[in-house]
C-alpha positions as CSV (number, residue, x, y, z in Angstrom):
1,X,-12.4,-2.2,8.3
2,X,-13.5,-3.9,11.8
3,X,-14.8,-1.9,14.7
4,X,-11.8,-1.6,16.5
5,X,-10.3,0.2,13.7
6,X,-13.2,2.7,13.5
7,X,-12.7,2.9,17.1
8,X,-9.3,4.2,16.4
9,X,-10.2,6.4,13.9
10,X,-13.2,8.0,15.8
11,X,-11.3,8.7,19.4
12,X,-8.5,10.6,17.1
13,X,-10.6,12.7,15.8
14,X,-12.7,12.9,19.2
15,X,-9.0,13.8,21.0
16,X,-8.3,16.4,18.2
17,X,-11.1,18.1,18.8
18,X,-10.6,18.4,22.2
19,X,-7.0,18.9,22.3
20,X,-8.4,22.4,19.9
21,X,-10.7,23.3,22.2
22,X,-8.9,23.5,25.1
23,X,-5.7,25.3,23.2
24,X,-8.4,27.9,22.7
25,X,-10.3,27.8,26.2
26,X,-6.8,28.5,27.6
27,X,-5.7,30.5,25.7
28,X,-9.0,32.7,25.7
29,X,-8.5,32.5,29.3
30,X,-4.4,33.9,29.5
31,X,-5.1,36.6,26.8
32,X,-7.5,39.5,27.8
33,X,-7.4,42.1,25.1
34,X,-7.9,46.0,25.8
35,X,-9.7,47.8,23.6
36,X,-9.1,51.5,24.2
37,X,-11.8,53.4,24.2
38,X,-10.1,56.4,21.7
39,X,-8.3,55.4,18.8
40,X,-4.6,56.1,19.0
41,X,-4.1,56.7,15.5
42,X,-7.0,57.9,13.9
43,X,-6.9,57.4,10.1
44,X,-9.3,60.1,8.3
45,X,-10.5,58.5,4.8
46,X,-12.3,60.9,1.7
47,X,-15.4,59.5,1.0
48,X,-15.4,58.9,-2.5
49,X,-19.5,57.5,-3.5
50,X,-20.4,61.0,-4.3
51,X,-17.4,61.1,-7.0
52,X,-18.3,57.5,-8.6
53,X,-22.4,58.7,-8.6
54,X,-21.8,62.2,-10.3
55,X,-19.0,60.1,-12.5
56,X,-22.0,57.5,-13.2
57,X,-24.7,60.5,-14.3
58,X,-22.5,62.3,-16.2
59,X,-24.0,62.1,-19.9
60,X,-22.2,59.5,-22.0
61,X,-19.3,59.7,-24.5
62,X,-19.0,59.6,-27.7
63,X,-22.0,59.7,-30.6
64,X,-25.5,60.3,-30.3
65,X,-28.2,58.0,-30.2
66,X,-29.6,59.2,-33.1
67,X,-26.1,59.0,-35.4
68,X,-25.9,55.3,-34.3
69,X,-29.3,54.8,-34.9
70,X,-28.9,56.3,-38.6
71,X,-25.9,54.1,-38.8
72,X,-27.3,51.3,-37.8
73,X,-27.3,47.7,-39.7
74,X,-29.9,44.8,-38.9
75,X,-27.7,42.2,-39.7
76,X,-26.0,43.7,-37.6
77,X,-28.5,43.7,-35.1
78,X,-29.7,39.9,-35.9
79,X,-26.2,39.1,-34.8
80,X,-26.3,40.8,-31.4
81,X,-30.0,39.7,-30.8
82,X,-28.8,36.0,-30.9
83,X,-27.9,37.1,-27.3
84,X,-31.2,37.3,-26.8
85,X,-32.7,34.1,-28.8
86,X,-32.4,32.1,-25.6
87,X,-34.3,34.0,-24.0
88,X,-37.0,35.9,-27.1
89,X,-38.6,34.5,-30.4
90,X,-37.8,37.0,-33.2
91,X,-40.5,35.6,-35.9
92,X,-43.7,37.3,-36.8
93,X,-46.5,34.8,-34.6
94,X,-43.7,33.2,-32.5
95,X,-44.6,32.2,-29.5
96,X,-43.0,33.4,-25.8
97,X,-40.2,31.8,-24.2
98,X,-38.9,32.6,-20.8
99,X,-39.3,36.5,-22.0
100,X,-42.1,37.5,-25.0
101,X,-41.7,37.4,-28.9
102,X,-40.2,40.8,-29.6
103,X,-41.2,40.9,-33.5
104,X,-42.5,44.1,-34.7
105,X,-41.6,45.8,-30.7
106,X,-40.9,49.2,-31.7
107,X,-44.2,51.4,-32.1
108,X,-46.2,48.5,-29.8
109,X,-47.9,48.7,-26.6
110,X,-45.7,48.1,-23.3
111,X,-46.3,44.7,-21.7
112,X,-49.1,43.8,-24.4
113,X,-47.7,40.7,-25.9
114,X,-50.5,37.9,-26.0
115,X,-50.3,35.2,-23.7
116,X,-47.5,36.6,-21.6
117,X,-47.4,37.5,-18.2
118,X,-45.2,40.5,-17.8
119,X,-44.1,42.0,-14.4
120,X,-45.9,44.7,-12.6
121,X,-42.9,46.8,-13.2
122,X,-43.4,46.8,-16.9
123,X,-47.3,46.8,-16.8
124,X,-46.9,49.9,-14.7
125,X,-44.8,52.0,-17.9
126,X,-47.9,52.2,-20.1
127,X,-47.7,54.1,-23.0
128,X,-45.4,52.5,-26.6
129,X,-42.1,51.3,-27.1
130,X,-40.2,54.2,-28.8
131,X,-36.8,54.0,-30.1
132,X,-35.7,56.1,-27.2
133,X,-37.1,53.3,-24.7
134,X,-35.8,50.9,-26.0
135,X,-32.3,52.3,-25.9
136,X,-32.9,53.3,-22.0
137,X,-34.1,49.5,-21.3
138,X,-31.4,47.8,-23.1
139,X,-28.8,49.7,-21.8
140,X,-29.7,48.8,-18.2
141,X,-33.3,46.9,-18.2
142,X,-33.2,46.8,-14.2
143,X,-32.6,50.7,-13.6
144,X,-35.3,51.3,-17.0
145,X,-38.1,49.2,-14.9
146,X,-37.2,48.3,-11.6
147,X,-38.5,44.7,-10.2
148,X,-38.9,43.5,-13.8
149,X,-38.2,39.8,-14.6
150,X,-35.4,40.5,-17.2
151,X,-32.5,38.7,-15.6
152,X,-30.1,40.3,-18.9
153,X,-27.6,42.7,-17.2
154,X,-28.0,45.0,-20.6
155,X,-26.0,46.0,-24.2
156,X,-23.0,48.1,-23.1
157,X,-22.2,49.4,-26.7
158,X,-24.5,52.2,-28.1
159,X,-23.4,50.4,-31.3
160,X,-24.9,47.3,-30.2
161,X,-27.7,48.8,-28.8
162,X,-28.8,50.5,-32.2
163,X,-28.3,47.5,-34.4
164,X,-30.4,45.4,-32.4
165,X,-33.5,48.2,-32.0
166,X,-32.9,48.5,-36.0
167,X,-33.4,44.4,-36.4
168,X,-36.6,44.9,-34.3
169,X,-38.5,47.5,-36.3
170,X,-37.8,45.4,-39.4
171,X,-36.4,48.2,-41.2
């Protein structure tokens, strides 16, 4: 393409643009809007947050923790944790990944695997992962420990949830 062609090109695209902006300057200029300063119509709207947050605290459906928990398979569980291999090492002396090695989890101290830096969130819990924790952080591991480093959304299905805490107490 020579320069004269480019010069083509370019003053089209330099007259479009201007041909736009004065369309708008003029038209800016014909057309004065006016806003009223009370609705005509007002339209009155129920709120309805405080339904969806009583709806969202309302206790769960279906069976108990601790039925699914007796229920509960680990080969189950090994399935479901593969969601979590990307992520965790499984194996008794593995070492961490982007998360820590979860073997052996339930009954152990909070944020107290070896060479892993855990969040201040989860440093913060103290105390020892119980079945019941684990439950509450897999469901939704933001809301369990807020500012953690988890980036997993959480196990929706109790089901789930219990299979995979049964795979990681080895029993």
């Amino acid at each position: 393409m020579d320069s004269f062609q480019f010069n083509k090109y370019a003053g089209a695209v330099l007259a479009s643009v201007l041909l736009v902006y004065l369309v708008n300057m003029f038209g800016d200029a014909a057309i004065h809007p006016n806003n009223p300063d009370k609705i005509a119509f007002p339209v009155e709207v129920a709120e309805e947050a405080p339904a969806k947050a009583a709806k969202a605290d309302a206790a769960p459906e279906g069976p108990s923790f601790a039925s699914l928990m007796a229920a509960a398979d680990t080969g189950a569980g090994a399935k479901v944790s593969k969601k979590c291999a990307a992520c965790h090492s499984f194996a008794e002396g593995g070492k961490n990944k982007v998360g820590p090695n979860l073997f052996n989890i339930v009954g152990r101290d909070k944020a107290a695997a070896a060479g892993y830096s855990y969040s201040a969130a989860l440093k913060a819990l103290g105390g020892k992962w119980t079945v019941e924790d684990l439950n509450a952080f897999l469901t939704k591991p933001k809301v369990f420990a807020k500012g953690n480093k988890m980036s997993f959304p959480g196990l929706k299905k109790g089901k789930d949830r219990a299979n995979v805490i049964k795979f990681l107490s080895g029993s």
